[in-house]
PDB file of N, CA, C, O and CB in Angstrom:
ATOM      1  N   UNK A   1     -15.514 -14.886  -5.391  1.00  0.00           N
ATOM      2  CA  UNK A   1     -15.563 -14.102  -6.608  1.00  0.00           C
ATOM      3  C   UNK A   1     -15.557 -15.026  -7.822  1.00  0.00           C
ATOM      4  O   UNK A   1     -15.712 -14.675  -8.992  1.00  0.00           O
ATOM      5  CB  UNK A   1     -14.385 -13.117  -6.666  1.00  0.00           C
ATOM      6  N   UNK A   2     -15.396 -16.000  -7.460  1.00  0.00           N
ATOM      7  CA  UNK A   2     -15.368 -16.932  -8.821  1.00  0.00           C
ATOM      8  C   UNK A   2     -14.148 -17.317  -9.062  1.00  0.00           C
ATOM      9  O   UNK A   2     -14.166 -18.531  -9.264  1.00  0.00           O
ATOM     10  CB  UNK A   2     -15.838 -16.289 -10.120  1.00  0.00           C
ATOM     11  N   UNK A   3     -12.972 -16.835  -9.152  1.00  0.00           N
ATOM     12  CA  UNK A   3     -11.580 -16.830  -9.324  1.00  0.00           C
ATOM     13  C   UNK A   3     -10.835 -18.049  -8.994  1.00  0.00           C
ATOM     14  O   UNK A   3     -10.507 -18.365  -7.850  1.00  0.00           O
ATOM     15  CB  UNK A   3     -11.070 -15.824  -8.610  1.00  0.00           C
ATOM     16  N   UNK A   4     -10.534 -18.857 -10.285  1.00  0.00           N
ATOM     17  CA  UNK A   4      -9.817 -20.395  -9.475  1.00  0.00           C
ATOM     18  C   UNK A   4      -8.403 -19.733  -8.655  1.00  0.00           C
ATOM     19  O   UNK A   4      -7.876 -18.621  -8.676  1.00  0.00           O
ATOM     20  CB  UNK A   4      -9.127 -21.951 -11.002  1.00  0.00           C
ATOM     21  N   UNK A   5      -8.054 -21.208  -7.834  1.00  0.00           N
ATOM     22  CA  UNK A   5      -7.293 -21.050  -7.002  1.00  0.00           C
ATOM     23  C   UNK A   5      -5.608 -20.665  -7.535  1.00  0.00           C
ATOM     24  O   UNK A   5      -4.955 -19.885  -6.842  1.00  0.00           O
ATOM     25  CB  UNK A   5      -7.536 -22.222  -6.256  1.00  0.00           C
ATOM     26  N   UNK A   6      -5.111 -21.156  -8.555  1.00  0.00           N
ATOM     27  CA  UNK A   6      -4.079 -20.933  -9.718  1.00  0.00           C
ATOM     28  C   UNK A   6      -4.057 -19.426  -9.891  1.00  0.00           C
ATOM     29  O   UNK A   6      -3.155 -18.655  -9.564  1.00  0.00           O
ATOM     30  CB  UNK A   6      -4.504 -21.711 -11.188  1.00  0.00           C
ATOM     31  N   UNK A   7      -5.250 -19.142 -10.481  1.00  0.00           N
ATOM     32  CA  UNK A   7      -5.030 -17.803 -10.866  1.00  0.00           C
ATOM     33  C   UNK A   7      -5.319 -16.536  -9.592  1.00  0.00           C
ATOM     34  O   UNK A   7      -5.123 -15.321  -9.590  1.00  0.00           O
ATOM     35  CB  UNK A   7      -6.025 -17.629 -12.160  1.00  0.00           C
ATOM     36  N   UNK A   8      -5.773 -17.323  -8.751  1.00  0.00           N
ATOM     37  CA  UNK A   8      -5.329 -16.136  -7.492  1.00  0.00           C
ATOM     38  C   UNK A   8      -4.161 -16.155  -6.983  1.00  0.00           C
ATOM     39  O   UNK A   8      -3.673 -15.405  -6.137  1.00  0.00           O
ATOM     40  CB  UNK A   8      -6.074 -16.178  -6.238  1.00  0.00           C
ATOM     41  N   UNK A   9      -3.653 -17.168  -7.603  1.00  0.00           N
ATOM     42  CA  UNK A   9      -1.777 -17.118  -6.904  1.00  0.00           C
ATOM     43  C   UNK A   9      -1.074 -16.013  -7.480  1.00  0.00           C
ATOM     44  O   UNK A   9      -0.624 -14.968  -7.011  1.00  0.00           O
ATOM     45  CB  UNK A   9      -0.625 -18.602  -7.383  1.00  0.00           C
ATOM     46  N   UNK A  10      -1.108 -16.676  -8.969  1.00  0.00           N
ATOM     47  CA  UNK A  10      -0.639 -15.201  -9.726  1.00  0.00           C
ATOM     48  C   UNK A  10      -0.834 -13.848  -9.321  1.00  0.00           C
ATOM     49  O   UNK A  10      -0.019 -12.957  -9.080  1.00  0.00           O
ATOM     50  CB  UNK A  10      -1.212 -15.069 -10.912  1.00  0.00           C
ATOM     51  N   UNK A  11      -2.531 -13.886  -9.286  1.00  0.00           N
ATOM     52  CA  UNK A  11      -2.655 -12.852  -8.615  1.00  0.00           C
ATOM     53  C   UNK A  11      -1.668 -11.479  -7.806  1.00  0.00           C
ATOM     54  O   UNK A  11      -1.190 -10.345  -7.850  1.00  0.00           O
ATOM     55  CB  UNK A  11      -3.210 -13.452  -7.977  1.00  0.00           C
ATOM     56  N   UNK A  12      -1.962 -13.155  -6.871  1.00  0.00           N
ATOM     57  CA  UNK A  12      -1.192 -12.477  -5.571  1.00  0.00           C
ATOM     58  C   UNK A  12      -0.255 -11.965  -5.600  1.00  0.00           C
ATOM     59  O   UNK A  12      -0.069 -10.884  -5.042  1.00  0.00           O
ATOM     60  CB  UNK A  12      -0.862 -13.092  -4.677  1.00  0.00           C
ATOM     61  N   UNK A  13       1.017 -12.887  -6.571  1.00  0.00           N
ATOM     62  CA  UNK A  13       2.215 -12.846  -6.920  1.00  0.00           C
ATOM     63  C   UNK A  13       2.361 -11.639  -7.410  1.00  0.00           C
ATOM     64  O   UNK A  13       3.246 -11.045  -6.794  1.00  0.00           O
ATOM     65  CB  UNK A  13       2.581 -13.787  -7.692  1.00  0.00           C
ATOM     66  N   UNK A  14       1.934 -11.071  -8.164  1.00  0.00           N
ATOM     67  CA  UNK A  14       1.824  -9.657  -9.130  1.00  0.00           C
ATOM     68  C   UNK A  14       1.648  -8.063  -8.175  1.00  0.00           C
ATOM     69  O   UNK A  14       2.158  -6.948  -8.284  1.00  0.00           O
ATOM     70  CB  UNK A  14       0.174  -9.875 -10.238  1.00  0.00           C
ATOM     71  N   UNK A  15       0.591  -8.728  -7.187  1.00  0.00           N
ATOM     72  CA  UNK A  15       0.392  -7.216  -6.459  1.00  0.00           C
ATOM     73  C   UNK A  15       1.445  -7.662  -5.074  1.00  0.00           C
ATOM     74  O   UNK A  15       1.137  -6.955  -4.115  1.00  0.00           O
ATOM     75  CB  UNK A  15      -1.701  -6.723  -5.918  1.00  0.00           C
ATOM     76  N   UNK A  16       2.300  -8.391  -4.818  1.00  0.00           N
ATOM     77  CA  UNK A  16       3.361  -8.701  -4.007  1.00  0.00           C
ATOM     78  C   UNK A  16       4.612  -8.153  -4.770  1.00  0.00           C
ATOM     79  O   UNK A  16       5.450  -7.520  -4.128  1.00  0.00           O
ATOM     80  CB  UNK A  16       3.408 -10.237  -3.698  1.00  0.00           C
ATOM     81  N   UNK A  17       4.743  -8.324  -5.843  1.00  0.00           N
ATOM     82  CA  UNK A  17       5.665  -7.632  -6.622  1.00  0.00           C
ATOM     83  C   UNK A  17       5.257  -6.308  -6.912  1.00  0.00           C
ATOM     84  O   UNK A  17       6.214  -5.536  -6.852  1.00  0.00           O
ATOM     85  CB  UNK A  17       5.927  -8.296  -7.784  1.00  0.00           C
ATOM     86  N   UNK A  18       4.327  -5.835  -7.166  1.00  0.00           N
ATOM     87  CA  UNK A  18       4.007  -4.507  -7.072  1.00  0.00           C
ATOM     88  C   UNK A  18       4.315  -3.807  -5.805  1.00  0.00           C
ATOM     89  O   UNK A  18       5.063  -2.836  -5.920  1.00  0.00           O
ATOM     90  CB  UNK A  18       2.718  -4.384  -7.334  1.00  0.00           C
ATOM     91  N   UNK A  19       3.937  -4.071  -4.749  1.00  0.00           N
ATOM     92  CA  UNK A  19       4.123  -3.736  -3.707  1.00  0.00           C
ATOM     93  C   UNK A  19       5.618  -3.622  -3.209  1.00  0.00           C
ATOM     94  O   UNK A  19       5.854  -2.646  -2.498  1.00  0.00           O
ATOM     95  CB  UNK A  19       3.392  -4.460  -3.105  1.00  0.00           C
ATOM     96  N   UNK A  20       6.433  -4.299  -3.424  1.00  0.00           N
ATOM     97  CA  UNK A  20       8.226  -4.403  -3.061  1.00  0.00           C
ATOM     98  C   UNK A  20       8.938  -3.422  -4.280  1.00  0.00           C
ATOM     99  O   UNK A  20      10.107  -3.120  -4.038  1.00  0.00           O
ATOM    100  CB  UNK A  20       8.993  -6.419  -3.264  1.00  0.00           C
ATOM    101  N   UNK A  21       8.315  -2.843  -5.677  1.00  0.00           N
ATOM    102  CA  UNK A  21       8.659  -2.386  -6.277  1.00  0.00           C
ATOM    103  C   UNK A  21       8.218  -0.995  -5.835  1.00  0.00           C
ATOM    104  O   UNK A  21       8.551  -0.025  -6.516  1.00  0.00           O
ATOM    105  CB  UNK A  21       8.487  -2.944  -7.253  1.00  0.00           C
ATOM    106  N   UNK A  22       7.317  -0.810  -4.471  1.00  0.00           N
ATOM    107  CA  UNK A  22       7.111   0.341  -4.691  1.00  0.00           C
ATOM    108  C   UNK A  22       7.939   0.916  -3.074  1.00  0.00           C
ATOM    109  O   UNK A  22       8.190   2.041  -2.643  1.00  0.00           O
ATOM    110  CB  UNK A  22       5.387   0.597  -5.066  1.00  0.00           C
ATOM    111  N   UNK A  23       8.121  -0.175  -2.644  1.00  0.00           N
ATOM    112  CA  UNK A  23       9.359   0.305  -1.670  1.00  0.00           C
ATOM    113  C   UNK A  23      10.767   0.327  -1.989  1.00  0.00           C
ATOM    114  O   UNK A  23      11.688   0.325  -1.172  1.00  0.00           O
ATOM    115  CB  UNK A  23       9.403  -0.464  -0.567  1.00  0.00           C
ATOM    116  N   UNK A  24      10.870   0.353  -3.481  1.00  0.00           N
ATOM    117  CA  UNK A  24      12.416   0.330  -3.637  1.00  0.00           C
ATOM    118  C   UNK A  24      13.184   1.551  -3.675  1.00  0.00           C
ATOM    119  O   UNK A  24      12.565   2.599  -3.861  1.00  0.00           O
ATOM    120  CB  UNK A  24      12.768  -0.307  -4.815  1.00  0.00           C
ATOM    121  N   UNK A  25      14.462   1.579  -3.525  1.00  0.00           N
ATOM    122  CA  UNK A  25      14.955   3.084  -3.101  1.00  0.00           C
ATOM    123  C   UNK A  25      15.606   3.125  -3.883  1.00  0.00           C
ATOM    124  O   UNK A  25      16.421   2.227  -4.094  1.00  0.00           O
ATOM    125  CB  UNK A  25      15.579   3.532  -1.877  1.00  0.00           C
ATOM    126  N   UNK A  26      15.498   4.141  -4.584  1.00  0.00           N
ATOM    127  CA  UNK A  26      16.059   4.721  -5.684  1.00  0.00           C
ATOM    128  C   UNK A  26      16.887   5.654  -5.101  1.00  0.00           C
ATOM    129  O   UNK A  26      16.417   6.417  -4.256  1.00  0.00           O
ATOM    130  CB  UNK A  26      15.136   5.266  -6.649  1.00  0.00           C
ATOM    131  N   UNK A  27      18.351   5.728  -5.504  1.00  0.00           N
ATOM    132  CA  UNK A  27      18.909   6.945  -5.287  1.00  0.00           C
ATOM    133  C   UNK A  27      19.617   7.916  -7.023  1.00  0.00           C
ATOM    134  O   UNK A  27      20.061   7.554  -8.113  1.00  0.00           O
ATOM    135  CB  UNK A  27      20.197   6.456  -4.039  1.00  0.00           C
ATOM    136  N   UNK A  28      19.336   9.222  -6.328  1.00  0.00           N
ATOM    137  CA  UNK A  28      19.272  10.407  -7.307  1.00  0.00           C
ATOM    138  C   UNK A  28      20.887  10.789  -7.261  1.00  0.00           C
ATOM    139  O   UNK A  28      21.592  10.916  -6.260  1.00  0.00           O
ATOM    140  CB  UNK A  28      18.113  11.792  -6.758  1.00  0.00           C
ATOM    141  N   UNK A  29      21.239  10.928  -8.604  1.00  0.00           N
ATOM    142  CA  UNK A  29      22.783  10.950  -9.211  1.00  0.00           C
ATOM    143  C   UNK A  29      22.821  12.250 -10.052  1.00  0.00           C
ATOM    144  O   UNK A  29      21.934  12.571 -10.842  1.00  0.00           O
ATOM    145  CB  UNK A  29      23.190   9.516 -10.272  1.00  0.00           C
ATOM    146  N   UNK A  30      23.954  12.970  -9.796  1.00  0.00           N
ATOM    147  CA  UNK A  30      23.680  14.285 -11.057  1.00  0.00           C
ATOM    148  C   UNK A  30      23.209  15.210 -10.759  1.00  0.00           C
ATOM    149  O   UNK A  30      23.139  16.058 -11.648  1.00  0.00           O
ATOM    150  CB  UNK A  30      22.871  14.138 -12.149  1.00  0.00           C
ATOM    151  N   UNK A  31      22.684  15.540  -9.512  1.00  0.00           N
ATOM    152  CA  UNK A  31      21.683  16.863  -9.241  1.00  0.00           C
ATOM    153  C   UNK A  31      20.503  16.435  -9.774  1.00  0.00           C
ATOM    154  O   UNK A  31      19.773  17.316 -10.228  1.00  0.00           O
ATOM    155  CB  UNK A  31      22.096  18.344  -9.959  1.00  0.00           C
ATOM    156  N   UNK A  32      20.133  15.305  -9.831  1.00  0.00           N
ATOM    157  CA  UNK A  32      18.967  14.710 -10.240  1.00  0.00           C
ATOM    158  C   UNK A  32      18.298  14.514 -11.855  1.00  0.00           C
ATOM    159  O   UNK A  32      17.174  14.406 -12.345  1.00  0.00           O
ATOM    160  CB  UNK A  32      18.152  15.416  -9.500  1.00  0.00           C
ATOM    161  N   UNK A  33      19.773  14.542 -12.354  1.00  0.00           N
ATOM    162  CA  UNK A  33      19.711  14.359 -14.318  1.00  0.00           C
ATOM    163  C   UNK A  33      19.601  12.251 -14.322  1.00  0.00           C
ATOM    164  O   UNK A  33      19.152  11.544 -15.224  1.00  0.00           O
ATOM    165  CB  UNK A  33      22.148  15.269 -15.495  1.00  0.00           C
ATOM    166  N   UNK A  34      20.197  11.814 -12.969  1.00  0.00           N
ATOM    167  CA  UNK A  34      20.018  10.167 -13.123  1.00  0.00           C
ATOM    168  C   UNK A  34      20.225   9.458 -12.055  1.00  0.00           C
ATOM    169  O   UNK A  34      20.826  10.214 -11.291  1.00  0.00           O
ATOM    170  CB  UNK A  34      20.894   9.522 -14.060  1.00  0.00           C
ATOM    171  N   UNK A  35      20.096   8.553 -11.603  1.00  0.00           N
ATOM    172  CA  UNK A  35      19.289   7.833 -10.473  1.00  0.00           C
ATOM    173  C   UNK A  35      19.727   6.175 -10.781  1.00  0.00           C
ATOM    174  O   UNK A  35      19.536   5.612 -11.859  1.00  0.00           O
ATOM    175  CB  UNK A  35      17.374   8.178 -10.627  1.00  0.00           C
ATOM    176  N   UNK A  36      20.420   5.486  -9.445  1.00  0.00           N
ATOM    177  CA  UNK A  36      20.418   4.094  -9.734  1.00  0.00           C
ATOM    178  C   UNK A  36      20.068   3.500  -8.584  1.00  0.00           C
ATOM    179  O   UNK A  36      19.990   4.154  -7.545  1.00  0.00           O
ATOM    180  CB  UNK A  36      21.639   3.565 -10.238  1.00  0.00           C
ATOM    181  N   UNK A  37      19.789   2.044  -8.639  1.00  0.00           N
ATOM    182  CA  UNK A  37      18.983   1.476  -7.725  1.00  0.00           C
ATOM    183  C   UNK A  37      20.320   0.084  -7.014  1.00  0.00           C
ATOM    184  O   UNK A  37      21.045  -0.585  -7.750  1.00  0.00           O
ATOM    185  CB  UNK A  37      17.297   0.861  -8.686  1.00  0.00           C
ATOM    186  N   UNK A  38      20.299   0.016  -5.880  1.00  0.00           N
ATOM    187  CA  UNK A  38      21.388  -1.030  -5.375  1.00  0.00           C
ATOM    188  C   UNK A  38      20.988  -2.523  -5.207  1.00  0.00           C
ATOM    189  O   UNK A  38      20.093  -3.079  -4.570  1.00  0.00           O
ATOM    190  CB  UNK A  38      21.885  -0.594  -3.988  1.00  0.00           C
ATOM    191  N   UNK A  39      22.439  -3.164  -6.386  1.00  0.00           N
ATOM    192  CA  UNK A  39      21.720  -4.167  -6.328  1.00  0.00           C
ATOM    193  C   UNK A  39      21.879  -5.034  -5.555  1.00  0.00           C
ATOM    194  O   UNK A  39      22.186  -6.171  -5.913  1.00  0.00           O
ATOM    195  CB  UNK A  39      21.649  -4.598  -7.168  1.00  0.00           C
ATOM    196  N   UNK A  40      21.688  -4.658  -4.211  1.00  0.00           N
ATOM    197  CA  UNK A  40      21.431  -5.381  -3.072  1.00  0.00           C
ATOM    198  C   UNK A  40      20.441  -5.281  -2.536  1.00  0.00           C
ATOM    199  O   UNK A  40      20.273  -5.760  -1.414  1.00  0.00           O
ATOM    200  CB  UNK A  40      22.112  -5.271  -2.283  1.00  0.00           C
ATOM    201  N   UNK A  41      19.177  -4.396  -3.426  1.00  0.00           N
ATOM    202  CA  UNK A  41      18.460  -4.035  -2.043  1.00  0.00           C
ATOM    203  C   UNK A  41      16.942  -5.223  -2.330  1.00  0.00           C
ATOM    204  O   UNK A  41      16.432  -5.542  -3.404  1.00  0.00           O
ATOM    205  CB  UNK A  41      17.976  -1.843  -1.918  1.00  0.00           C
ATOM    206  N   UNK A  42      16.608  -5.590  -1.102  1.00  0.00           N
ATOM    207  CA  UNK A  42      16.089  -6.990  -0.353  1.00  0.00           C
ATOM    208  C   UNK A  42      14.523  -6.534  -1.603  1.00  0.00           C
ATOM    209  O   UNK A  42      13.809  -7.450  -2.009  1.00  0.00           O
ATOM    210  CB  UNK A  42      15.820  -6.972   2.163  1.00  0.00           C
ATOM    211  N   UNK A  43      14.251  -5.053  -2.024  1.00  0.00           N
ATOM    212  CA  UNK A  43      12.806  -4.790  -2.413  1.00  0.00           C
ATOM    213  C   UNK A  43      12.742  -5.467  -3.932  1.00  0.00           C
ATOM    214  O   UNK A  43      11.869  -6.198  -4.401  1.00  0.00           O
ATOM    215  CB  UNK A  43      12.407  -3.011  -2.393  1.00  0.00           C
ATOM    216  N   UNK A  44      14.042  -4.941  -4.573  1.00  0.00           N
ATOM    217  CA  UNK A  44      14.215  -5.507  -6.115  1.00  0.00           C
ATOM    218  C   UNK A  44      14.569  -7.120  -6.428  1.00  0.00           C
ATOM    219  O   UNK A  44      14.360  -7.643  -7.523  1.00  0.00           O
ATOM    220  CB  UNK A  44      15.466  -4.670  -6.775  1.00  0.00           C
ATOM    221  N   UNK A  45      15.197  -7.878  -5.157  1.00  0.00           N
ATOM    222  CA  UNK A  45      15.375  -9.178  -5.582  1.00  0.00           C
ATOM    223  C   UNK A  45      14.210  -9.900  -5.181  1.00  0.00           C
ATOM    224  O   UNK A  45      14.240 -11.114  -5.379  1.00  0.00           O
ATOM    225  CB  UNK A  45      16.588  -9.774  -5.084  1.00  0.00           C
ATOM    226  N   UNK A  46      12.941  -9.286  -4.531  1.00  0.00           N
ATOM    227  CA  UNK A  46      11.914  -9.918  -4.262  1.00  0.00           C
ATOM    228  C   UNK A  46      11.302  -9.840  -5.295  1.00  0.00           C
ATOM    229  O   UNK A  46      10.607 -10.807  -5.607  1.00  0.00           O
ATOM    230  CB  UNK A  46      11.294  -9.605  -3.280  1.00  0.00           C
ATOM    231  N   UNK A  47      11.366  -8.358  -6.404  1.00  0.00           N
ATOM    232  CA  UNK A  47      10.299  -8.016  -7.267  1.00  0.00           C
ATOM    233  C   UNK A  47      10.582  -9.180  -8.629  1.00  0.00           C
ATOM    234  O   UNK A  47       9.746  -9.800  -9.287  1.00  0.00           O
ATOM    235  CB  UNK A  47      10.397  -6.202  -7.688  1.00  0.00           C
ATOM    236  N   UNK A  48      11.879  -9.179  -8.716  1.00  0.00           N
ATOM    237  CA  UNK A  48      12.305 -10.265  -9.837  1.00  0.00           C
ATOM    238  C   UNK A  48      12.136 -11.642  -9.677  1.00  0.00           C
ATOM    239  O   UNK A  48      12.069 -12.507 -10.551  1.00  0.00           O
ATOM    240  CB  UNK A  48      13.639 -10.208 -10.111  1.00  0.00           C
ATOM    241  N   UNK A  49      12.060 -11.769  -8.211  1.00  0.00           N
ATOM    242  CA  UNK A  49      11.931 -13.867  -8.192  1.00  0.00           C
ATOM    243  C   UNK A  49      10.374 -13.556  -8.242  1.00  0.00           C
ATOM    244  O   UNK A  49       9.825 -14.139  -9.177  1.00  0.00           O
ATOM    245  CB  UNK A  49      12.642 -15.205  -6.228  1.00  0.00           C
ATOM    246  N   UNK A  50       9.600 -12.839  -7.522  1.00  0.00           N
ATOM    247  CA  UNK A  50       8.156 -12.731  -8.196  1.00  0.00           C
ATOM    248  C   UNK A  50       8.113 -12.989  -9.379  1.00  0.00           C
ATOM    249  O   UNK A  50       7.762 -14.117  -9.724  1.00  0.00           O
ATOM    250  CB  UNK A  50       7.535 -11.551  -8.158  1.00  0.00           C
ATOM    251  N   UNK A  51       8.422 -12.115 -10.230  1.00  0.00           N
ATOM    252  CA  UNK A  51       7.804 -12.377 -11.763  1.00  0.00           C
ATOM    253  C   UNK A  51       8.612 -12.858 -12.610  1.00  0.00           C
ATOM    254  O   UNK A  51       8.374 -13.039 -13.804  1.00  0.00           O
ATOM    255  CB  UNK A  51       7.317 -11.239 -12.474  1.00  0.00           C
ATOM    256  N   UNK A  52       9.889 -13.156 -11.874  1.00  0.00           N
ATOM    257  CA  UNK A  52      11.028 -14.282 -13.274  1.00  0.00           C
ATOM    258  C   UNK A  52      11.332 -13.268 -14.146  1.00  0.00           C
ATOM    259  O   UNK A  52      11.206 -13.261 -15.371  1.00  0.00           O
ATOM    260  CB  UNK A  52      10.110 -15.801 -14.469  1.00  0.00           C
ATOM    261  N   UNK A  53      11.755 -12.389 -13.394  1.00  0.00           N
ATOM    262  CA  UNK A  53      12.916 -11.609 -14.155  1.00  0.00           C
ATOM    263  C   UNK A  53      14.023 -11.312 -14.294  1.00  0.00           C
ATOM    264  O   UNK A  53      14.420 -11.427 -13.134  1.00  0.00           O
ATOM    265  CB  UNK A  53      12.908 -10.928 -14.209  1.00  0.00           C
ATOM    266  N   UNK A  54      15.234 -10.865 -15.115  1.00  0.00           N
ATOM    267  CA  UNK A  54      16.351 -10.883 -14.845  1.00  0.00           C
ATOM    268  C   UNK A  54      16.870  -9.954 -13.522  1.00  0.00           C
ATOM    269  O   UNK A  54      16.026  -9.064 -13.411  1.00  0.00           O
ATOM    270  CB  UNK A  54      16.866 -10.617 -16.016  1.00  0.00           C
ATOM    271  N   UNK A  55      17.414  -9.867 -12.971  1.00  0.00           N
ATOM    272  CA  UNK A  55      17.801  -9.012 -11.857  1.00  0.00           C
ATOM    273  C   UNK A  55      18.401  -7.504 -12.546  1.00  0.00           C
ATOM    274  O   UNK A  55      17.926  -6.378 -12.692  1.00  0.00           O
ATOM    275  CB  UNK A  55      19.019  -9.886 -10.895  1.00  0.00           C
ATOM    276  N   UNK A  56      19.433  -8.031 -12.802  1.00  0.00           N
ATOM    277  CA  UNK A  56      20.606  -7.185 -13.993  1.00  0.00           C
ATOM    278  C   UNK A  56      19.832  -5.619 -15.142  1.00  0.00           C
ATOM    279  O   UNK A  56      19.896  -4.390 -15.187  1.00  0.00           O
ATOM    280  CB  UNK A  56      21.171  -8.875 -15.501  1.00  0.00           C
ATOM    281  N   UNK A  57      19.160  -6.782 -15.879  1.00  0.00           N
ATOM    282  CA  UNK A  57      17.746  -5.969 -16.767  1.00  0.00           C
ATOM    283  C   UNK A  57      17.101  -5.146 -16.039  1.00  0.00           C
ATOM    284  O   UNK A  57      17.093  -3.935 -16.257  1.00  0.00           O
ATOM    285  CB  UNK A  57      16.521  -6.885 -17.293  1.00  0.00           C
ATOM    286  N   UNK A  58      16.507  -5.689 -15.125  1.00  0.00           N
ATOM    287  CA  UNK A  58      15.650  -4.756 -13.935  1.00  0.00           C
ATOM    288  C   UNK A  58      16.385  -3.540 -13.626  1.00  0.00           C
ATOM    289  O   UNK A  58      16.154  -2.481 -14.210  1.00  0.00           O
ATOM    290  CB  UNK A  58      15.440  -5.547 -12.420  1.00  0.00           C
ATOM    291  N   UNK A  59      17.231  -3.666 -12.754  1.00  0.00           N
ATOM    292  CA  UNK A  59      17.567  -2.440 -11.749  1.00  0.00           C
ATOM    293  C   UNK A  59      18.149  -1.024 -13.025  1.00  0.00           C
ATOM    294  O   UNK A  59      18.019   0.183 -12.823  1.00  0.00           O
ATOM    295  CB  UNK A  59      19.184  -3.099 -10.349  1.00  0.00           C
ATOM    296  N   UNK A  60      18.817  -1.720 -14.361  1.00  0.00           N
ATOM    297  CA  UNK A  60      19.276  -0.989 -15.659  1.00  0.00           C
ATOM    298  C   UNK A  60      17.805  -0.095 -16.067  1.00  0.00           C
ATOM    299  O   UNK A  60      17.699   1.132 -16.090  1.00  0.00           O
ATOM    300  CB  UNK A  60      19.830  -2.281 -17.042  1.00  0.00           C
ATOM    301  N   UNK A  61      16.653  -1.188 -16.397  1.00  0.00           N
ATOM    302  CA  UNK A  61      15.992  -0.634 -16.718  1.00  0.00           C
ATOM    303  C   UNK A  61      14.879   0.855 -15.912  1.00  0.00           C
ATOM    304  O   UNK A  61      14.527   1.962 -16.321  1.00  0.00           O
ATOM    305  CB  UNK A  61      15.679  -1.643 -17.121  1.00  0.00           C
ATOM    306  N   UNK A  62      14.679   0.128 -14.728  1.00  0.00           N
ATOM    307  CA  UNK A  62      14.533   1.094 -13.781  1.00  0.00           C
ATOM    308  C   UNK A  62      14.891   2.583 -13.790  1.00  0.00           C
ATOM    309  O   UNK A  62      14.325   3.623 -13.456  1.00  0.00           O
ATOM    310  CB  UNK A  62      15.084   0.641 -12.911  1.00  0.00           C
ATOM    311  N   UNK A  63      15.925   2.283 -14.249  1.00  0.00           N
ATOM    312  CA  UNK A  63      16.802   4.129 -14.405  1.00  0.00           C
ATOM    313  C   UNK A  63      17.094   4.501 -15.433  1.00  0.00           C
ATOM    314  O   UNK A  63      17.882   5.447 -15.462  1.00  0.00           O
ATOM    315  CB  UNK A  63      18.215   4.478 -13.815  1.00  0.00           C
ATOM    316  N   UNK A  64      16.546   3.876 -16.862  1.00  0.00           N
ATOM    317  CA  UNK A  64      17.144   4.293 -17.862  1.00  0.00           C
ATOM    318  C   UNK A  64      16.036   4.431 -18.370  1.00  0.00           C
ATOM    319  O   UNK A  64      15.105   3.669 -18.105  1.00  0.00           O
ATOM    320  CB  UNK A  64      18.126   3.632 -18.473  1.00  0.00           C
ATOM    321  N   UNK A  65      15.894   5.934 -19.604  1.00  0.00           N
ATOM    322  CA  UNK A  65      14.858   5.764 -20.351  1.00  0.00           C
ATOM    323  C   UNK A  65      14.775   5.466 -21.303  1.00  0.00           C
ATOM    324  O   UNK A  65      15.689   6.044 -21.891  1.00  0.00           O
ATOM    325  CB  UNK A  65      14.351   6.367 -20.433  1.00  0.00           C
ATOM    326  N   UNK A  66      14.069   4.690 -22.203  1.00  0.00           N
ATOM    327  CA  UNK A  66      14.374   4.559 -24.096  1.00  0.00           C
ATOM    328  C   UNK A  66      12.683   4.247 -23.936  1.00  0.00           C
ATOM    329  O   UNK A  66      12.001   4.015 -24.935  1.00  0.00           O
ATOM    330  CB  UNK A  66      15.819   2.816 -25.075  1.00  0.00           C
TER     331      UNK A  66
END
C-alpha cells in the first residue's frame, strides 16, 4: 500500500488498542444511572501502555461524562 514501516506500527498499535478497549467490561452501578471499570482488568492496562496513557485518567474518564 505504500505505507512506511514506522507508520504501520502505529498503525497497528492504535487498532490493538482499539480492539482491548472494546473488550473491556464495564460494570453498571445505580440501576444503571453509572458504571465503573476495574482497575485490574488485563483489557484497560493493555489499552493505556498502547497509547501512553495515564491508567488512573482512563478508567475515570471512561465512566464519566463532561
Amino acid at each position: 500500500v505504500g505505507v512506511k514501516e514506522s507508520h504501520q506500527m502505529t498503525i497497528f498499535r492504535i487498532i490493538a488498542a482499539i480492539l482491548h478497549l472494546g473488550n473491556l467490561e464495564i460494570q453498571a452501578e445505580r440501576d444503571g444511572e453509572a458504571c465503573s471499570v476495574s482497575s485490574e482488568d488485563e483489557h484497560l492496562n493493555n489499552f493505556c501502555c498502547l497509547l501512553g496513557v495515564e491508567h488512573s485518567q482512563m478508567q475515570h474518564w471512561l465512566c464519566h461524562r463532561k
